[in-house]
Predicted model as a PDB file, atoms N, CA, C, CB and O in Angstrom, pLDDT in the B-factor column:
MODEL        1                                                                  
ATOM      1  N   UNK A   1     -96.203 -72.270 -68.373  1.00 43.00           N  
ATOM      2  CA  UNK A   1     -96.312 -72.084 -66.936  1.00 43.00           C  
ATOM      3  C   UNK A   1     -95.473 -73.143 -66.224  1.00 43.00           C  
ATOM      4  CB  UNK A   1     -97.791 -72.152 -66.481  1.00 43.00           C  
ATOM      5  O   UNK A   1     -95.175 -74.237 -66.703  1.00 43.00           O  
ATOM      6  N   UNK A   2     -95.104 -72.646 -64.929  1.00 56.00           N  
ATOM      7  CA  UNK A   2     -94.058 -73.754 -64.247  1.00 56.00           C  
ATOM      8  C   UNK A   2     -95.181 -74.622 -63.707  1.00 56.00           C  
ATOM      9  CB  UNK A   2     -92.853 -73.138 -62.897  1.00 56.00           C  
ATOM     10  O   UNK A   2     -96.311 -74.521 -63.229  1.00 56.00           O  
ATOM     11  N   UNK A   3     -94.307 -75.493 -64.024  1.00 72.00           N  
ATOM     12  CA  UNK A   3     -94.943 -76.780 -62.912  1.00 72.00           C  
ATOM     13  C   UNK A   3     -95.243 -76.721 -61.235  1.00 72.00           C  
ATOM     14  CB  UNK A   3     -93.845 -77.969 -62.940  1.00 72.00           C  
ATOM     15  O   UNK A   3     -94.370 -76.727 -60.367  1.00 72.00           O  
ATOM     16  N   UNK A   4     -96.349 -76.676 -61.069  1.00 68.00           N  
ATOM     17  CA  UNK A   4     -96.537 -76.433 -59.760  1.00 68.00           C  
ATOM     18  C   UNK A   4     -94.915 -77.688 -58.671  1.00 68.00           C  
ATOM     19  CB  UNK A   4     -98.633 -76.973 -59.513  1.00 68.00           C  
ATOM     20  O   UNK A   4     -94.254 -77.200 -57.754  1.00 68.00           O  
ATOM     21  N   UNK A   5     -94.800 -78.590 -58.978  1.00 72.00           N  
ATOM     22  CA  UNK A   5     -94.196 -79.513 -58.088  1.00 72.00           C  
ATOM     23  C   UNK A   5     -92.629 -78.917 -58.299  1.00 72.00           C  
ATOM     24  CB  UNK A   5     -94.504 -81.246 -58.522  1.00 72.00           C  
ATOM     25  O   UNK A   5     -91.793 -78.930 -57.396  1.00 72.00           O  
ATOM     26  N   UNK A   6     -92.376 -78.368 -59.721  1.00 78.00           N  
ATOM     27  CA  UNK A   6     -90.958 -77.659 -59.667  1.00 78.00           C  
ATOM     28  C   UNK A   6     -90.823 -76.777 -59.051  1.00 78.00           C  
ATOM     29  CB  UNK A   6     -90.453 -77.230 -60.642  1.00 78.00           C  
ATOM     30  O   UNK A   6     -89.742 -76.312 -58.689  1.00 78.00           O  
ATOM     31  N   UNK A   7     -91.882 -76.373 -58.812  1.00 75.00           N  
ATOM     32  CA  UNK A   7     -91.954 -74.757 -58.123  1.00 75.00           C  
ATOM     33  C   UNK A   7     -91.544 -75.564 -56.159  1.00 75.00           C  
ATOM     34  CB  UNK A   7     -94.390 -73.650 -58.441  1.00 75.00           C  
ATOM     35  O   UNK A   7     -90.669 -75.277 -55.343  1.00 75.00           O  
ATOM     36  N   UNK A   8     -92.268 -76.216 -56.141  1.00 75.00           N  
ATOM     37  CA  UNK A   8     -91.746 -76.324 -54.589  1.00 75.00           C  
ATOM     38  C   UNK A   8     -90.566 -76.888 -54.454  1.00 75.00           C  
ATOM     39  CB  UNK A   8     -92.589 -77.107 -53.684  1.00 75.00           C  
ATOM     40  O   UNK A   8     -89.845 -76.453 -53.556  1.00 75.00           O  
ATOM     41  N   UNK A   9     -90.107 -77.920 -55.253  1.00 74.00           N  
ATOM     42  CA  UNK A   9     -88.737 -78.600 -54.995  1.00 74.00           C  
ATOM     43  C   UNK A   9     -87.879 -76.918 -55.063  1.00 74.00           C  
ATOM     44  CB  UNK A   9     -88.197 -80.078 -56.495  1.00 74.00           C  
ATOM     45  O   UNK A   9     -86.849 -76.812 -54.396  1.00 74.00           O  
ATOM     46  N   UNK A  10     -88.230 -76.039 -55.648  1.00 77.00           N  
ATOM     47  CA  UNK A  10     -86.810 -75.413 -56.034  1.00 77.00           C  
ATOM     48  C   UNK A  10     -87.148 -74.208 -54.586  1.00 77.00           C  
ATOM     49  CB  UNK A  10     -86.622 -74.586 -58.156  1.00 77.00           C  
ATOM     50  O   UNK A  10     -86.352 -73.297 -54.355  1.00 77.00           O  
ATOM     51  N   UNK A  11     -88.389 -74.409 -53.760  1.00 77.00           N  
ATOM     52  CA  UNK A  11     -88.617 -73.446 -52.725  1.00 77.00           C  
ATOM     53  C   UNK A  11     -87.779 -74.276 -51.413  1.00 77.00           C  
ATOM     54  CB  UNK A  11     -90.437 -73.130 -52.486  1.00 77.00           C  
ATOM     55  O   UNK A  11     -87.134 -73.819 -50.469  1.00 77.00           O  
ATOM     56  N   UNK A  12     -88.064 -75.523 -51.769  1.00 76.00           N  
ATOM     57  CA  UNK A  12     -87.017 -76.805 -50.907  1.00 76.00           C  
ATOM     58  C   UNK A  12     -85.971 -76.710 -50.735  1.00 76.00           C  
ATOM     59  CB  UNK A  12     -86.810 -78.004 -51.351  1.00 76.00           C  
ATOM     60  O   UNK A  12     -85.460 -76.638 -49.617  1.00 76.00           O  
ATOM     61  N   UNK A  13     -85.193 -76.677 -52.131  1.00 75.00           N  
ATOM     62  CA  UNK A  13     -84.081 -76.981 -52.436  1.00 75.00           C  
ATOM     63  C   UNK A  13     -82.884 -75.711 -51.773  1.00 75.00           C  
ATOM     64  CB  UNK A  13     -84.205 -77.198 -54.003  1.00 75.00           C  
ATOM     65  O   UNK A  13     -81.663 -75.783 -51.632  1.00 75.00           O  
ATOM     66  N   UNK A  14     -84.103 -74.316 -51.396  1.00 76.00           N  
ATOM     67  CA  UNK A  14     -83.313 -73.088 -51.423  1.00 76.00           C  
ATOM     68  C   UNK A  14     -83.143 -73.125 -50.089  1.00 76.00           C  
ATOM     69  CB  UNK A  14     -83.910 -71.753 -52.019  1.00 76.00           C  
ATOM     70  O   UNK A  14     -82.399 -72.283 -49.587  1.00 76.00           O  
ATOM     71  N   UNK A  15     -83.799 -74.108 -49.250  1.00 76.00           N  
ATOM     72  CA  UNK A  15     -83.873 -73.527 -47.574  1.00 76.00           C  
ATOM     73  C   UNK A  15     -82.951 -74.508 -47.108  1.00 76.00           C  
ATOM     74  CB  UNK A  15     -85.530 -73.588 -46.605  1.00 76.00           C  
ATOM     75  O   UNK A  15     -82.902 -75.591 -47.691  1.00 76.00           O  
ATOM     76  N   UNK A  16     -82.207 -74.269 -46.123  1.00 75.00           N  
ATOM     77  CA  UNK A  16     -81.044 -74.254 -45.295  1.00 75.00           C  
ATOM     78  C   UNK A  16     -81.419 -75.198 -44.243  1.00 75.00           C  
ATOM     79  CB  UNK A  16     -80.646 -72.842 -44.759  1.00 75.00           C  
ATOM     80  O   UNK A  16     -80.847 -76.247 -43.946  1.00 75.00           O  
ATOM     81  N   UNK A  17     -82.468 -74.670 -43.719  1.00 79.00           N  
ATOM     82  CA  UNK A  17     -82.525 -75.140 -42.481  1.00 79.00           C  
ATOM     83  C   UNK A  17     -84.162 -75.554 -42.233  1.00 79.00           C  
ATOM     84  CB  UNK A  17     -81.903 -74.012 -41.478  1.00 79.00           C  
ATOM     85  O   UNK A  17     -84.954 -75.708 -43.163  1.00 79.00           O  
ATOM     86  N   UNK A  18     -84.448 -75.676 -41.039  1.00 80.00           N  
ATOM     87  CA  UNK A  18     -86.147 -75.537 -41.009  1.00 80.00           C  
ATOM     88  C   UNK A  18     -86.938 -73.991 -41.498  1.00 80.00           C  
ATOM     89  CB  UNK A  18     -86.617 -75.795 -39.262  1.00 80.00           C  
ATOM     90  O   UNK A  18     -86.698 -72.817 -41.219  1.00 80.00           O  
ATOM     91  N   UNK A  19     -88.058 -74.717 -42.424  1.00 84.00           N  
ATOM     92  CA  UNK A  19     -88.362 -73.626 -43.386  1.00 84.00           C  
ATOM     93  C   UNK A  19     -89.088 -72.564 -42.833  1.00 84.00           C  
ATOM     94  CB  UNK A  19     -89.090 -74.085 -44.505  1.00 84.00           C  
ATOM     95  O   UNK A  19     -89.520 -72.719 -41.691  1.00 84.00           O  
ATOM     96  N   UNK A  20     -89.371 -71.193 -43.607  1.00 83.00           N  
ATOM     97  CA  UNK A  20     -90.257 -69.974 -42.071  1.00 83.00           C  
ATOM     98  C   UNK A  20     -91.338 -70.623 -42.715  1.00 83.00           C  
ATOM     99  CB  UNK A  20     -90.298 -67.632 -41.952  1.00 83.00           C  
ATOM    100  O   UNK A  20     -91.473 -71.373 -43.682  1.00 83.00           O  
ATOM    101  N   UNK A  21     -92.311 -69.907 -41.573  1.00 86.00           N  
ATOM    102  CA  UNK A  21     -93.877 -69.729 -42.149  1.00 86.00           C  
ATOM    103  C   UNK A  21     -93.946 -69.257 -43.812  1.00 86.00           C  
ATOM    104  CB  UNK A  21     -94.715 -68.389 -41.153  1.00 86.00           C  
ATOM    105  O   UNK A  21     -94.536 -69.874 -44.700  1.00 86.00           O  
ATOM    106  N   UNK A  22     -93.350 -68.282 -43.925  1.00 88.00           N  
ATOM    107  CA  UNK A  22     -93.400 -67.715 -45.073  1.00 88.00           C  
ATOM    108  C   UNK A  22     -93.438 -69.146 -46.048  1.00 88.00           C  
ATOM    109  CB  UNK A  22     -92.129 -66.616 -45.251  1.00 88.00           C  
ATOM    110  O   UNK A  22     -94.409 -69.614 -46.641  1.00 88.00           O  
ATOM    111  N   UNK A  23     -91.920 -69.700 -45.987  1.00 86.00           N  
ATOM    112  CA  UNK A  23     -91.892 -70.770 -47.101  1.00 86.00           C  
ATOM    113  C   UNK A  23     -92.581 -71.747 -47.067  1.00 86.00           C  
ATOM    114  CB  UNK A  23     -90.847 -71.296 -47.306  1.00 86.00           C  
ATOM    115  O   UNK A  23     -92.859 -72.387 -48.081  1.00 86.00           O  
ATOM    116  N   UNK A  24     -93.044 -72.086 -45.730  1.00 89.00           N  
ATOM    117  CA  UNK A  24     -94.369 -72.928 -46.178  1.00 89.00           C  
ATOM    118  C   UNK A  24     -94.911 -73.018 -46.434  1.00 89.00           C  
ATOM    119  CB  UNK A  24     -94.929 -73.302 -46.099  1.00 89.00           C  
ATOM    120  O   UNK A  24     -95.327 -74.050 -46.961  1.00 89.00           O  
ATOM    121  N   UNK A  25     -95.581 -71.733 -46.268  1.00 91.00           N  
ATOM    122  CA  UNK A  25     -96.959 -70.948 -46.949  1.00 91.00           C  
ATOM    123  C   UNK A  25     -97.155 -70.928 -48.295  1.00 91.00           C  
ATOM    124  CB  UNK A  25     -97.028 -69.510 -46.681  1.00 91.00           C  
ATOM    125  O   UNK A  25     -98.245 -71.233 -48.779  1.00 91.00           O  
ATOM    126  N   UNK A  26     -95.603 -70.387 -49.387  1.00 90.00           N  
ATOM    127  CA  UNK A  26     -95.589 -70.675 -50.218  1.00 90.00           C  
ATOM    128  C   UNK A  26     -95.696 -71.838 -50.902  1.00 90.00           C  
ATOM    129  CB  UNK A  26     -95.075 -70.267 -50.294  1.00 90.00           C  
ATOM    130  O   UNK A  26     -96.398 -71.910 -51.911  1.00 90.00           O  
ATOM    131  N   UNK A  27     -94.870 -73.081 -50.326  1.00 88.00           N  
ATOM    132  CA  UNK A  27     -95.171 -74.622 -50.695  1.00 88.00           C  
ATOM    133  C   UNK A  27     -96.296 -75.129 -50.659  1.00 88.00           C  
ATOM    134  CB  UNK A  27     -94.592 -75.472 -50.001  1.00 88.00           C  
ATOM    135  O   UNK A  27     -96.588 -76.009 -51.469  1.00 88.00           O  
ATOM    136  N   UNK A  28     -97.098 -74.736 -49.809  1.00 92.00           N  
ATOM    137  CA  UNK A  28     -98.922 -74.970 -49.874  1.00 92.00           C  
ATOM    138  C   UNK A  28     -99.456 -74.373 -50.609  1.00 92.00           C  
ATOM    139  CB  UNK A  28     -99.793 -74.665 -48.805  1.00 92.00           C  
ATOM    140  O   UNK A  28    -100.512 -74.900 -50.959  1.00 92.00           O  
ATOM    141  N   UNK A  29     -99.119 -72.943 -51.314  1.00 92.00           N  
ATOM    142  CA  UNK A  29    -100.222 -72.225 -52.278  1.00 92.00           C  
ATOM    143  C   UNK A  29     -99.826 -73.197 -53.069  1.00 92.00           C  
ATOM    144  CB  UNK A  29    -100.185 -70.560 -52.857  1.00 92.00           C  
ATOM    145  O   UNK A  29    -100.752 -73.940 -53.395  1.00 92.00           O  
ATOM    146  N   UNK A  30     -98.388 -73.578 -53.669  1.00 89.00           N  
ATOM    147  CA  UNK A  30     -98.229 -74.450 -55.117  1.00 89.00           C  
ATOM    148  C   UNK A  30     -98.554 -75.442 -55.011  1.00 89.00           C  
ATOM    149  CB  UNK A  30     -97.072 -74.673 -55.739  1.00 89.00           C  
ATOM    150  O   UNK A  30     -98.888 -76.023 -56.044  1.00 89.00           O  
ATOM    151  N   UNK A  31     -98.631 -76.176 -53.693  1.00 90.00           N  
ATOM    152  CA  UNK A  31     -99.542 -77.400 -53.612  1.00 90.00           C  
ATOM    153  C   UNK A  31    -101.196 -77.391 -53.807  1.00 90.00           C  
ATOM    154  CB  UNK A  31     -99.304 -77.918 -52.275  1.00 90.00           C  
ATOM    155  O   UNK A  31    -101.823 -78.250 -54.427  1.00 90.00           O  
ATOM    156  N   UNK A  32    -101.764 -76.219 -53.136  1.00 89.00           N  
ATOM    157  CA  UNK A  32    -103.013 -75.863 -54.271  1.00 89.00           C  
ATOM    158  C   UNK A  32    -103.321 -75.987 -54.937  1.00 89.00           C  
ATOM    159  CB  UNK A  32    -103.336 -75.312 -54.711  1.00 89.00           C  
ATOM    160  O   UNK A  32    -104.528 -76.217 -55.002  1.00 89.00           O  
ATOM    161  N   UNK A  33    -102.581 -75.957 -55.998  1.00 88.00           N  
ATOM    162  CA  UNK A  33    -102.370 -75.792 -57.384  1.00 88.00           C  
ATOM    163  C   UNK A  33    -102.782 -77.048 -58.498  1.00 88.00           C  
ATOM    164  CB  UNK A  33    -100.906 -75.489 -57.455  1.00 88.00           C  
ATOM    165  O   UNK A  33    -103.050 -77.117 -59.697  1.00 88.00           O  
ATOM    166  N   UNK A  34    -102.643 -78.118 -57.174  1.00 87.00           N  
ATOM    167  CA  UNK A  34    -102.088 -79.584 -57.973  1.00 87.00           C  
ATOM    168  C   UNK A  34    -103.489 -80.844 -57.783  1.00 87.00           C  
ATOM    169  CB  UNK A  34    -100.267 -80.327 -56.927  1.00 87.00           C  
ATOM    170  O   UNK A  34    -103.651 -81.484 -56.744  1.00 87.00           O  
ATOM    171  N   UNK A  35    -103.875 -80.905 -58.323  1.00 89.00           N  
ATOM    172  CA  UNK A  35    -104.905 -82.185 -58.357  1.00 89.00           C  
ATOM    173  C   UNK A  35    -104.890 -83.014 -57.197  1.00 89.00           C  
ATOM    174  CB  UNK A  35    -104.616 -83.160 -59.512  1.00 89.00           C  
ATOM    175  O   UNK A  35    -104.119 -83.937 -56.936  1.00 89.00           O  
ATOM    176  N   UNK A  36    -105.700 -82.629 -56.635  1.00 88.00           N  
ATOM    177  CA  UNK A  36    -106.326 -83.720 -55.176  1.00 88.00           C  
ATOM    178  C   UNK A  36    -105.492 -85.213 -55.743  1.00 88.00           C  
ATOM    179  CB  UNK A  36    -108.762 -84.035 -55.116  1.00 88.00           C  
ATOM    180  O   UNK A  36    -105.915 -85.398 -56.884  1.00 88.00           O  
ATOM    181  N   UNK A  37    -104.811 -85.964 -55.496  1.00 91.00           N  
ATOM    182  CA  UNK A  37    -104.410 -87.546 -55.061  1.00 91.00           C  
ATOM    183  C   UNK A  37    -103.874 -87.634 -53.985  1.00 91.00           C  
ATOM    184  CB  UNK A  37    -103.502 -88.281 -55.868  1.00 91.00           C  
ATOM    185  O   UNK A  37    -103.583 -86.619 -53.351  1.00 91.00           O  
ATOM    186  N   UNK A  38    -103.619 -88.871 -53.530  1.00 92.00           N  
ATOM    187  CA  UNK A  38    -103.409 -89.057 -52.057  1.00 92.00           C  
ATOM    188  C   UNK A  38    -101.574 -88.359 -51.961  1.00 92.00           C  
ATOM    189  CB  UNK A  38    -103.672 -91.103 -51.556  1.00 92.00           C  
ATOM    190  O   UNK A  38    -101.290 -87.866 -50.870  1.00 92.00           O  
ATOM    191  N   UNK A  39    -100.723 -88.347 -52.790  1.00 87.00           N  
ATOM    192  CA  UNK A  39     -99.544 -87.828 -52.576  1.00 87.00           C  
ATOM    193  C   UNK A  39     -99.916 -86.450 -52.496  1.00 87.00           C  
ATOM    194  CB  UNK A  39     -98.526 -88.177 -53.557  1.00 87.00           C  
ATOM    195  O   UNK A  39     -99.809 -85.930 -51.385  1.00 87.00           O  
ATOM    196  N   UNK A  40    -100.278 -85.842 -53.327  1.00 88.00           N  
ATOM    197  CA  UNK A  40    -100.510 -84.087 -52.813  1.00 88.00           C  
ATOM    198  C   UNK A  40    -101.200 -84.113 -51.476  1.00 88.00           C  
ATOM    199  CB  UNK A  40    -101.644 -83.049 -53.953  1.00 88.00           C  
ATOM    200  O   UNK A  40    -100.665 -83.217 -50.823  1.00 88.00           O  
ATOM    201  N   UNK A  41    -102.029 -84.639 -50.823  1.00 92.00           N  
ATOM    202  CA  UNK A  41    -103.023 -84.527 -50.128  1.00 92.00           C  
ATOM    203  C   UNK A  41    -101.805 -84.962 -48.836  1.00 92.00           C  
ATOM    204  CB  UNK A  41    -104.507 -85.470 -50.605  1.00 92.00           C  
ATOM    205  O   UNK A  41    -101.752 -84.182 -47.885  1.00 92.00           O  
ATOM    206  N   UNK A  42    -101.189 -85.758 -48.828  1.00 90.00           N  
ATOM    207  CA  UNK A  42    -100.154 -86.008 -47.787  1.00 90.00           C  
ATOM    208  C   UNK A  42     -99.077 -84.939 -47.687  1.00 90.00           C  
ATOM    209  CB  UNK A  42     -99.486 -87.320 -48.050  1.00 90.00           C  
ATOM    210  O   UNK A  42     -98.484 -84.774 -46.621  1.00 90.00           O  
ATOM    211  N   UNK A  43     -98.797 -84.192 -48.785  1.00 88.00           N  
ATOM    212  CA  UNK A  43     -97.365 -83.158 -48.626  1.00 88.00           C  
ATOM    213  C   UNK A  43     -98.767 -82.614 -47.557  1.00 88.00           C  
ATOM    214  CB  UNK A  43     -96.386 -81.842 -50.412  1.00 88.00           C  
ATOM    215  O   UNK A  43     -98.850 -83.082 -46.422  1.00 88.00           O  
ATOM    216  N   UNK A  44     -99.775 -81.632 -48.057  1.00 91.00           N  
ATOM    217  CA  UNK A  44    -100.622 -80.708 -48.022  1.00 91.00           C  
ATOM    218  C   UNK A  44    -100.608 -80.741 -46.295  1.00 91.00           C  
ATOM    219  CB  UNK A  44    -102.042 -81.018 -48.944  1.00 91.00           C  
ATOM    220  O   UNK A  44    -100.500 -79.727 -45.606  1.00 91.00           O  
ATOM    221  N   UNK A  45    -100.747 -82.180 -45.745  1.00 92.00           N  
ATOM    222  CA  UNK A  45    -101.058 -82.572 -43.944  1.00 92.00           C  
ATOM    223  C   UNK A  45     -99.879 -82.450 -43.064  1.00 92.00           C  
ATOM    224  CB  UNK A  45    -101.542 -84.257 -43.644  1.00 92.00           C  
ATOM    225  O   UNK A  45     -99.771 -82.169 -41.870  1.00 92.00           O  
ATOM    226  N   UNK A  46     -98.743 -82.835 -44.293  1.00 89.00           N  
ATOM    227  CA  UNK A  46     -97.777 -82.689 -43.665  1.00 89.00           C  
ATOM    228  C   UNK A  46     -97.359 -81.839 -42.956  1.00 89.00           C  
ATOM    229  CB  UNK A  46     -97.204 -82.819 -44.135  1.00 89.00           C  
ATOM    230  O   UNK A  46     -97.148 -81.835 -41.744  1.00 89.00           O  
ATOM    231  N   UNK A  47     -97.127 -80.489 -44.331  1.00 90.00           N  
ATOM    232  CA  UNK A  47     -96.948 -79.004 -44.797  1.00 90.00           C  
ATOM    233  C   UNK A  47     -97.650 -78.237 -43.367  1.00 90.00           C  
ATOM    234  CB  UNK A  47     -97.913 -78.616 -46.521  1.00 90.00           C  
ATOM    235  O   UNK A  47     -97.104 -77.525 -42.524  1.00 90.00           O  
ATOM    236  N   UNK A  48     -98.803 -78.613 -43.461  1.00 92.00           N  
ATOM    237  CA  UNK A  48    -100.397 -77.672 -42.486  1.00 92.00           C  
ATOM    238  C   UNK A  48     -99.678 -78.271 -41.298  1.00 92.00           C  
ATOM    239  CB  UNK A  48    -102.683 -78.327 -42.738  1.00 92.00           C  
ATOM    240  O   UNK A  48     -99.629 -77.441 -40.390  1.00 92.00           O  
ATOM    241  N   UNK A  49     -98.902 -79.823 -40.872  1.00 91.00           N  
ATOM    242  CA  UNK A  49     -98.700 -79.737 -39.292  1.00 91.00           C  
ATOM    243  C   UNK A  49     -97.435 -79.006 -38.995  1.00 91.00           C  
ATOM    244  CB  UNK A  49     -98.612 -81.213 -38.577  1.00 91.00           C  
ATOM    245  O   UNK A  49     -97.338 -78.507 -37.874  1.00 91.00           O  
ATOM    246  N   UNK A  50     -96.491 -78.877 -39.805  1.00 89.00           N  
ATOM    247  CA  UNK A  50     -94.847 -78.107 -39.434  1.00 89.00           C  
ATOM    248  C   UNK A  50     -95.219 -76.337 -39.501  1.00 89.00           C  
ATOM    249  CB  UNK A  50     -93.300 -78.610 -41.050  1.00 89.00           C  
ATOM    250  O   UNK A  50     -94.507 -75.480 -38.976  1.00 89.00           O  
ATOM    251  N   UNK A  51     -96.458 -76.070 -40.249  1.00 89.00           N  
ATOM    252  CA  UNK A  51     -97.038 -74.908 -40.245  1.00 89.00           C  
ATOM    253  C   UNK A  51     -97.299 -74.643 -38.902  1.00 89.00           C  
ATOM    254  CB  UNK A  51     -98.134 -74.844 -41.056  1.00 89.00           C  
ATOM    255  O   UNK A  51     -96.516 -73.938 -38.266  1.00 89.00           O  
ATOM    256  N   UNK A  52     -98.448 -75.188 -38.310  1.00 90.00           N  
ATOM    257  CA  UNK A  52     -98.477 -75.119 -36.819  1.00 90.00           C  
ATOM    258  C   UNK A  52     -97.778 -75.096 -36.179  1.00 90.00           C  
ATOM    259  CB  UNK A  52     -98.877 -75.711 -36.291  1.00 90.00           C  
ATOM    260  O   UNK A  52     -97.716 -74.130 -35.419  1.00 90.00           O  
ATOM    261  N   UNK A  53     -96.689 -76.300 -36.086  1.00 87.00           N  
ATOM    262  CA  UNK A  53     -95.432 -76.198 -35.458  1.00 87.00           C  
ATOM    263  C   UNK A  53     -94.503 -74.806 -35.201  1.00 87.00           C  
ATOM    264  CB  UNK A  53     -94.726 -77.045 -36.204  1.00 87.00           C  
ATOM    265  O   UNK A  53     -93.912 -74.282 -34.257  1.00 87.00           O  
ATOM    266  N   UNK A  54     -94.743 -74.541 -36.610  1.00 83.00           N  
ATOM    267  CA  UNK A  54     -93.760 -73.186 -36.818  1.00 83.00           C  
ATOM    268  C   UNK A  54     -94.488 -72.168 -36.265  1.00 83.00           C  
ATOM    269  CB  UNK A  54     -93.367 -72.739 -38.393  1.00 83.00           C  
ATOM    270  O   UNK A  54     -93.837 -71.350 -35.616  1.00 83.00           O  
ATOM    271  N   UNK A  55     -95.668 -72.005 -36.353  1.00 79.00           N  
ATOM    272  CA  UNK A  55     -96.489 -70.868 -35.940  1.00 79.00           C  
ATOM    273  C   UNK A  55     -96.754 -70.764 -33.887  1.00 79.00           C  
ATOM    274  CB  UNK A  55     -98.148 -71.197 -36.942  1.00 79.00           C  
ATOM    275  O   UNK A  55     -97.086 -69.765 -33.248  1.00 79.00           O  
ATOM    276  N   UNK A  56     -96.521 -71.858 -33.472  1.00 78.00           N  
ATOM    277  CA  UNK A  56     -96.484 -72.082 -32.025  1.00 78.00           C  
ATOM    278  C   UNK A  56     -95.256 -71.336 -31.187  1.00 78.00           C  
ATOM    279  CB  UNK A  56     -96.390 -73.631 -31.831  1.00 78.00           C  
ATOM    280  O   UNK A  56     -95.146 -70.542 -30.253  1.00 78.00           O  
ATOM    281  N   UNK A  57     -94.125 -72.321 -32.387  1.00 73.00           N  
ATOM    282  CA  UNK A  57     -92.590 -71.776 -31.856  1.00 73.00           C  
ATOM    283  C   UNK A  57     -92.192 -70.448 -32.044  1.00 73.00           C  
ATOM    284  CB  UNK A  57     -91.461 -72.476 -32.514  1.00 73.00           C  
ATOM    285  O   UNK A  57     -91.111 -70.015 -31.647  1.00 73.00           O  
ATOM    286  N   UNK A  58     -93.332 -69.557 -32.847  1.00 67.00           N  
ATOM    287  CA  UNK A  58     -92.652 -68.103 -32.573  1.00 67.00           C  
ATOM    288  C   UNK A  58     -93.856 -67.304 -32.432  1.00 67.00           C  
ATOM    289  CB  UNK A  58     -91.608 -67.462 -33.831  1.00 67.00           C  
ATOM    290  O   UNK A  58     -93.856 -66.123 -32.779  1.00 67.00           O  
ATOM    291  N   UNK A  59     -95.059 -67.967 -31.862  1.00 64.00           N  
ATOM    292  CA  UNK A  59     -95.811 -66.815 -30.980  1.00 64.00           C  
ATOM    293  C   UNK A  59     -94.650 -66.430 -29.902  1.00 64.00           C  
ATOM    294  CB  UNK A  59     -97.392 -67.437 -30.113  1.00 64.00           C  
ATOM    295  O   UNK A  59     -93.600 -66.894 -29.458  1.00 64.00           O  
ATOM    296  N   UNK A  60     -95.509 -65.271 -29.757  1.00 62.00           N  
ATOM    297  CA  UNK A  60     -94.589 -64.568 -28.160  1.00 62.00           C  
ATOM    298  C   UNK A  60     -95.409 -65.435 -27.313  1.00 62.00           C  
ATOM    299  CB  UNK A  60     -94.778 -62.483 -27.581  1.00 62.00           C  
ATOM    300  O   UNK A  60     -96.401 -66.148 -27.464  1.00 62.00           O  
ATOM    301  N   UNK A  61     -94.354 -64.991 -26.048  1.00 60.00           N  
ATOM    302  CA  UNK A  61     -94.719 -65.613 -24.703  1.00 60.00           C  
ATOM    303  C   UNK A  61     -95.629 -64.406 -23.786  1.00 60.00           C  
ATOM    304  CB  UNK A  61     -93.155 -66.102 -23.846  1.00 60.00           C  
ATOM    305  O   UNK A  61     -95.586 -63.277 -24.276  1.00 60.00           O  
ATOM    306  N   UNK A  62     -96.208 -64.523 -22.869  1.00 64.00           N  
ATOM    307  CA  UNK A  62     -96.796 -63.741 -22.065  1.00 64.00           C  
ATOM    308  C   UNK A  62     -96.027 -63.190 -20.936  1.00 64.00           C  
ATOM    309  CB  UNK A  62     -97.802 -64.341 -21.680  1.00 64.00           C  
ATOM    310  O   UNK A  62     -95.728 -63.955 -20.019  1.00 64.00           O  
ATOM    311  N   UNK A  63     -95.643 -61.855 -20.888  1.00 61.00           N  
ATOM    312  CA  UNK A  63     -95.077 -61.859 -19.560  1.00 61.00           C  
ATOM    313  C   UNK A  63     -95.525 -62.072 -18.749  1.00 61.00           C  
ATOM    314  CB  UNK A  63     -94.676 -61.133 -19.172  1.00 61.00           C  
ATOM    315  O   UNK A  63     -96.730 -62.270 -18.595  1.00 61.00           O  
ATOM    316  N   UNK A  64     -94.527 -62.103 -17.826  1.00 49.00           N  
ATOM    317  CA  UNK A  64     -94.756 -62.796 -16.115  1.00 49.00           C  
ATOM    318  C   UNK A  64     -94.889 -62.010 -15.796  1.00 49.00           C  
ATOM    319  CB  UNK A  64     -93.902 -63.524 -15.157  1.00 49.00           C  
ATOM    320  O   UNK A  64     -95.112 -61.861 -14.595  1.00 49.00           O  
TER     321      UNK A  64                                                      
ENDMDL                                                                          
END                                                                             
């Protein structure tokens, strides 16, 4: 089985630019994956705030 941490560097390594929801989403299931220590537990807060981020910047707006 792949290594959960190879698995995200190579979901990293593929994105261009700022990552979608999608790929974050994915980088957090494989971070799932990985034994509670304080380094997983920091990608994991990180990951969950650019998630939000990302999820803010492409709700729609309300028309006027």
């Amino acid at each position: 089985m792949v290594d959960a941490m190879e698995t995200i560097v190579k979901i990293a390594a593929s994105i261009d630019d700022i990552p979608t929801v999608e790929e974050t989403d994915a980088m957090l299931d494989e971070l799932r994956r990985r034994p509670r220590d304080s380094a997983t537990a920091k990608m994991i807060d990180e990951l969950l705030e650019l998630r939000m981020l990302l999820g803010a910047a492409y709700e729609p707006t309300p028309a006027e």
